[in-house]
C-alpha positions as CSV (number, residue, x, y, z in Angstrom):
1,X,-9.4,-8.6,18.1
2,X,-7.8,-11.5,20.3
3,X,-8.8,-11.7,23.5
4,X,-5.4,-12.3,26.1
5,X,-5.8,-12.3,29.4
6,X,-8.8,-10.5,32.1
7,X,-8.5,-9.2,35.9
8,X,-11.4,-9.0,37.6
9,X,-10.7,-6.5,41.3
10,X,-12.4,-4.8,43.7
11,X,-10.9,-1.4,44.0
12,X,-9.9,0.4,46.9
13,X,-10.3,4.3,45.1
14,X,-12.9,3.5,42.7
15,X,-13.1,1.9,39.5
16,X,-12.3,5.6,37.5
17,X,-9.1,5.8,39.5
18,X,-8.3,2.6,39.1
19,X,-8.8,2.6,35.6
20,X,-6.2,5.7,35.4
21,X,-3.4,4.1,36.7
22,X,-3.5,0.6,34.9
23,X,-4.2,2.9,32.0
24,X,-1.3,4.7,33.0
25,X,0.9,1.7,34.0
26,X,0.0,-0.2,30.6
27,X,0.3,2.5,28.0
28,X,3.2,4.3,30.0
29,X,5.3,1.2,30.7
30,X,4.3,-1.4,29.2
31,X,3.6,0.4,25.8
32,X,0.4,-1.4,25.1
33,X,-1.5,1.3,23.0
34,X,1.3,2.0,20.8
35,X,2.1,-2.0,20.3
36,X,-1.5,-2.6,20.1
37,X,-3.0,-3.9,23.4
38,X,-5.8,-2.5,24.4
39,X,-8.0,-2.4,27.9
40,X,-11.7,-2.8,27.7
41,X,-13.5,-2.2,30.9
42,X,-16.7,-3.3,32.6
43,X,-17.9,-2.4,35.9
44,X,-21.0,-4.0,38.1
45,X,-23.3,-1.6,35.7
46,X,-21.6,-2.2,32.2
47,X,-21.8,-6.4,32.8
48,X,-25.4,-6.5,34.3
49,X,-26.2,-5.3,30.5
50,X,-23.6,-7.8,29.0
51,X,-25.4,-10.8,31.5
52,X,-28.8,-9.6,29.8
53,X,-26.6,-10.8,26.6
54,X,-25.2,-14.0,27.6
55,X,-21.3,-12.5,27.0
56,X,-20.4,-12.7,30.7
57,X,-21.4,-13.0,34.2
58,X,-22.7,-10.0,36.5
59,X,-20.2,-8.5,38.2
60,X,-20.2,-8.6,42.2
61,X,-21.4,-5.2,43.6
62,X,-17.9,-2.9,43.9
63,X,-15.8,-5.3,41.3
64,X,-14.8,-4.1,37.8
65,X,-13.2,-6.4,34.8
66,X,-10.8,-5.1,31.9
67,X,-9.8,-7.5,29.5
68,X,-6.6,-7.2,27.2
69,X,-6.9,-7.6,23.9
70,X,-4.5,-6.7,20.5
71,X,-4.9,-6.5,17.1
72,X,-2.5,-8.9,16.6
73,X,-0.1,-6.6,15.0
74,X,3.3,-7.0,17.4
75,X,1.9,-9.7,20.0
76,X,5.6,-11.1,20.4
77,X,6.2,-7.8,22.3
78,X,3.2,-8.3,24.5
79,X,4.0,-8.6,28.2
80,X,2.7,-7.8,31.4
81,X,5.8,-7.1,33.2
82,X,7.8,-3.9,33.1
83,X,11.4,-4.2,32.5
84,X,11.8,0.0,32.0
85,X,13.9,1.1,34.8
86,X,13.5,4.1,34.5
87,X,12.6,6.3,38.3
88,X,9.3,8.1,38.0
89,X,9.1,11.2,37.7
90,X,6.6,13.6,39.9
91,X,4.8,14.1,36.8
92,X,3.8,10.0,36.9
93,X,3.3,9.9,40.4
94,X,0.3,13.0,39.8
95,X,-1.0,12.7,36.2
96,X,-1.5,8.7,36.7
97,X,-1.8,8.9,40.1
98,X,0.7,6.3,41.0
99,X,1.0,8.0,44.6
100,X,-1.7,6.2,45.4
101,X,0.3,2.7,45.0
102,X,1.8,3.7,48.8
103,X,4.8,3.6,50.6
104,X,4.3,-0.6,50.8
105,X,4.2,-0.8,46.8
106,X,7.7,0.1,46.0
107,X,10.9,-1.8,46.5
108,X,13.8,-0.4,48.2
109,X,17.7,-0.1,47.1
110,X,20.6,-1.6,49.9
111,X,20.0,1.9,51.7
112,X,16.4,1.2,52.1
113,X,15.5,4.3,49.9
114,X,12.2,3.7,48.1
115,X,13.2,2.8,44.1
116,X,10.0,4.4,42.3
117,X,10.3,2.5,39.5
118,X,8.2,-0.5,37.9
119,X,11.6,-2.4,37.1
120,X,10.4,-6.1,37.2
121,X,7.1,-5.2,38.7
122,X,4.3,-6.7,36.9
123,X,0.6,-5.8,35.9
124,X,-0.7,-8.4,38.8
125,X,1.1,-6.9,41.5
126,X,-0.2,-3.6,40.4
127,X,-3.9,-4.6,40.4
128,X,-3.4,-6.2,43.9
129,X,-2.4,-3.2,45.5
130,X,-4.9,-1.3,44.0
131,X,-6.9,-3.8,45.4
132,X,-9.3,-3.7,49.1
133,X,-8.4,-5.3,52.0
134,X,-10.0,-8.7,52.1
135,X,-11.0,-9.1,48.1
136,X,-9.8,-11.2,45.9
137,X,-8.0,-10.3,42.3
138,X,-8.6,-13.0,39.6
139,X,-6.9,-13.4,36.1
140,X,-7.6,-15.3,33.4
141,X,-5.8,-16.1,30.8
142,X,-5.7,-18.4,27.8
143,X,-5.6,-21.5,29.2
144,X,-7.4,-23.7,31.8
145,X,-6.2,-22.1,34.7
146,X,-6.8,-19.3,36.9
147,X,-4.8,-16.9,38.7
148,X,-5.9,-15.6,42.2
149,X,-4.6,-13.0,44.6
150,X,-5.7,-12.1,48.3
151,X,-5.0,-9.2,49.9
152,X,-5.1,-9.6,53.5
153,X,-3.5,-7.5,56.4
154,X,-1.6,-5.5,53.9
155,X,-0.2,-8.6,52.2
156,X,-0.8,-10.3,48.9
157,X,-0.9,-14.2,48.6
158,X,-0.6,-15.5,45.1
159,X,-1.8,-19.0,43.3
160,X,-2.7,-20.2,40.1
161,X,-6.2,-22.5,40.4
162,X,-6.5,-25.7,37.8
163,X,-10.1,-25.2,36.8
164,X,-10.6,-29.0,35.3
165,X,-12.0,-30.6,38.0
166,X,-14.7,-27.6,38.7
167,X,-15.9,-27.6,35.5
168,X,-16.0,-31.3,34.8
169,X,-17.9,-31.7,38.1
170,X,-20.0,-28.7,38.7
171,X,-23.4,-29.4,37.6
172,X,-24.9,-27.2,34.6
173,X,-28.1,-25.3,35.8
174,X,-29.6,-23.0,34.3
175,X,-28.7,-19.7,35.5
176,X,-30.9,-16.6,36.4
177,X,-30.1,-13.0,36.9
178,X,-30.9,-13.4,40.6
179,X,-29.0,-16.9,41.0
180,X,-25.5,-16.4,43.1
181,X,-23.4,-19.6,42.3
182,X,-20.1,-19.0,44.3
183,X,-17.2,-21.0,45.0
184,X,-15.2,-21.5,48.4
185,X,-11.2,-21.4,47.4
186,X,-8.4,-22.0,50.1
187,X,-5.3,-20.2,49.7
């Protein structure tokens, strides 16, 4: 498996309902599963056991990770934004529990009627709203940077970080289970 990108998010309706709906969102509409993308989750639990390992860091209380990976078989088609335009049916807005996105979520047509679609939506803006007020979403992806959203007052801000100069400068301790390094990010 080839590892492709990672969100890490604190969820506003739990990590199991969460987990439905980018389930939902990714196999649904973005045909991951049958292209073959798949999501691995961890939650605050799962990674205390992977920290014990060495794989990753412990998630912050309330946070959960899913990484993207694929077999490699059709990674040309691999994407994380929709371009099905499809309108939802009620069927998706119950079963995946895409209600939950809110009123907010959706764009409107010229008549200000709410287009439940994911037309040119992508995967990022989904895990934002899913999001709490006040948290942070991070990606990562291949390459040296990061991507971070905020959601504050109902809104999302959006930047991609250049991690070089933090990892060229930060000194390397050695890190215990009980040791909370953090760092302060302006957006």
């Amino acid at each position: 498996m080839s590892f492709l990108a990672s969100y890490i998010f604190k969820p506003k309706h739990g990590h199991e309902v969460a987990t439905k709906i980018i389930q939902g969102f990714c196999d649904g509409f973005l045909l991951y599963e049958s292209d073959g993308f798949y999501l691995n989750w961890r939650t605050p639990k799962s990674s205390a056991r992977a920290y014990e390992s060495n794989n990753h860091r412990h998630l912050p209380e309330g946070y959960i990770e899913f990484e993207i990976e694929t077999d490699g078989s059709h990674i040309d088609s691999w994407s994380e934004a929709c371009y099905d335009d499809r309108s939802l049916t009620a069927q998706d807005m119950t079963e995946n529990f895409f209600v939950l996105l809110g009123d907010d979520f959706w764009d409107c047509d010229e008549d200000g009627k709410k287009l439940h679609n994911f037309h040119e939506r992508e995967l990022s803006e989904l895990v934002c709203a899913l999001s709490t007020e006040d948290s942070r979403t991070v990606s990562f992806g291949g390459g040296r940077t990061a991507w971070i959203g905020e959601r504050k007052n109902g809104k999302n801000k959006y930047k991609s970080v250049d991690l070089l100069d933090y990892a060229l400068t930060v000194p390397i301790v050695k890190e215990s289970a009980t040791q909370d390094n953090q760092l302060a990010l302006a957006l």
